[in-house]
N, C-alpha and C positions, 0 to 999 in steps of 0.2 A: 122200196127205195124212194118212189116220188113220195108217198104220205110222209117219211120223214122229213124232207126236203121241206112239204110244206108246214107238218108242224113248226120245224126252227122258224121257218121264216113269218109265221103266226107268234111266236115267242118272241123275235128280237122286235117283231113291230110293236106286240103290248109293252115289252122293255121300252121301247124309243116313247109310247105314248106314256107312261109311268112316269119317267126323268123328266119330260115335256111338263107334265101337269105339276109337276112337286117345282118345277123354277118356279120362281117369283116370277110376278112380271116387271119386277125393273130390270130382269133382263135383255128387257129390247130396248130397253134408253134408261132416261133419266135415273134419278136414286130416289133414296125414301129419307127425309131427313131423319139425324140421331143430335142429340145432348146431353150431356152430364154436367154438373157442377157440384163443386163441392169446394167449403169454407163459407165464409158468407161472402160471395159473388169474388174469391180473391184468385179461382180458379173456376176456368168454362173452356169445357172444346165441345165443339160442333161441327156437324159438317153431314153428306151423304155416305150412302151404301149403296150397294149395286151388285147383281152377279153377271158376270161375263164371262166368254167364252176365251181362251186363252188361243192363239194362233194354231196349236195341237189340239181343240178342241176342247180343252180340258175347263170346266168350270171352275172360277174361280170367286170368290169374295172380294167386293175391292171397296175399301172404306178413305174416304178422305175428308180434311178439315182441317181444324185449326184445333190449339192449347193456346189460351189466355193466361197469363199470370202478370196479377199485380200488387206490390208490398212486396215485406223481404221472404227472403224465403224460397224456395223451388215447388213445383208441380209437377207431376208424370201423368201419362196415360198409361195403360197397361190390359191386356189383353187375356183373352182365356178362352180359347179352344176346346171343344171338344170332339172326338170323329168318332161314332159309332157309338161305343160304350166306354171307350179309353178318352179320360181326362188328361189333359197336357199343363206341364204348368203354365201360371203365367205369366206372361211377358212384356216388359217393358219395351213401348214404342214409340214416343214422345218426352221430353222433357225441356222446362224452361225453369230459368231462374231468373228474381227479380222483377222488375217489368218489360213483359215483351211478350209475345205471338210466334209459335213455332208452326211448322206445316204440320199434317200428322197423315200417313201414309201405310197403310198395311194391307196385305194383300195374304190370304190365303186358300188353300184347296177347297171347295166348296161339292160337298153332294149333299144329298136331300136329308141323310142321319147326320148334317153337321150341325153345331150350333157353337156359337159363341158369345163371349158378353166383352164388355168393355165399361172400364171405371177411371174415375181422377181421383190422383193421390196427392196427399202433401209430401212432397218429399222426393226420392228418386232410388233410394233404398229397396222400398218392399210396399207389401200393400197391406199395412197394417192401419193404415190412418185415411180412412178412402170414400168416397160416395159409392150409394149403392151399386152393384153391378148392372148394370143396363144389356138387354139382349139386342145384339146386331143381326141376327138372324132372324129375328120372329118378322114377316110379313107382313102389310095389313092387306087384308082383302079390298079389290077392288079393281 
């Protein structure tokens, strides 16, 4: 009965050091900047990313900034998840029309097999007319 005991308890500490090592470290503060732009300069959001821990412990993704648009016409931000091996679709999270600066705010579940990307669209429809996808997840080392 004790070697089991200490097996598990040998297991959830490699578990606890495993999930430790795979956070980013903008998990203890600041963020990592992101930008996208697309059209010629008539759409830009920017802003940081970060993971943190949610008051239940739960990590989360938490991305913020800004959508720019200037001239006629609208812009989106829009979103694409992935957890594990199952792709989600994606999701509109931003949008402005005309001239003006929206916030841009998204927040979601974060483990170590997540990853996500994020793009600016013309429009607010679909993401047919868009800059490339940019990843919110990839880290940089350091």
């Amino acid at each position: 009965m004790r070697a089991r005991t200490r097996t598990w308890a040998v297991a959830a500490a490699m578990a606890a050091t495993l999930v430790t090592a795979a956070t980013p470290a903008s998990a203890a503060g600041g963020g990592v900047p992101w930008s996208v732009t697309h059209g010629t300069a008539e759409a830009e959001a920017e802003g940081d990313r970060r993971i943190a821990r949610t008051a239940t412990g739960v990590l989360q993704l938490q991305v913020d900034g800004k959508l720019s648009h200037t001239g006629e016409g609208c812009s989106s931000v829009w979103t694409r998840f992935q957890f594990d091996m199952a792709p989600m679709p994606a999701r509109k999270q931003a949008q402005v029309c005309g001239d003006g600066t929206v916030e841009v705010t998204i927040r979601g579940t974060y483990m170590p097999t997540t990853t996500a990307r994020l793009t600016v669209c013309k429009g607010t429809e679909n993401t047919t007319d868009c800059a490339q996808w940019a990843s919110i997840t990839h880290w940089p080392v350091g």
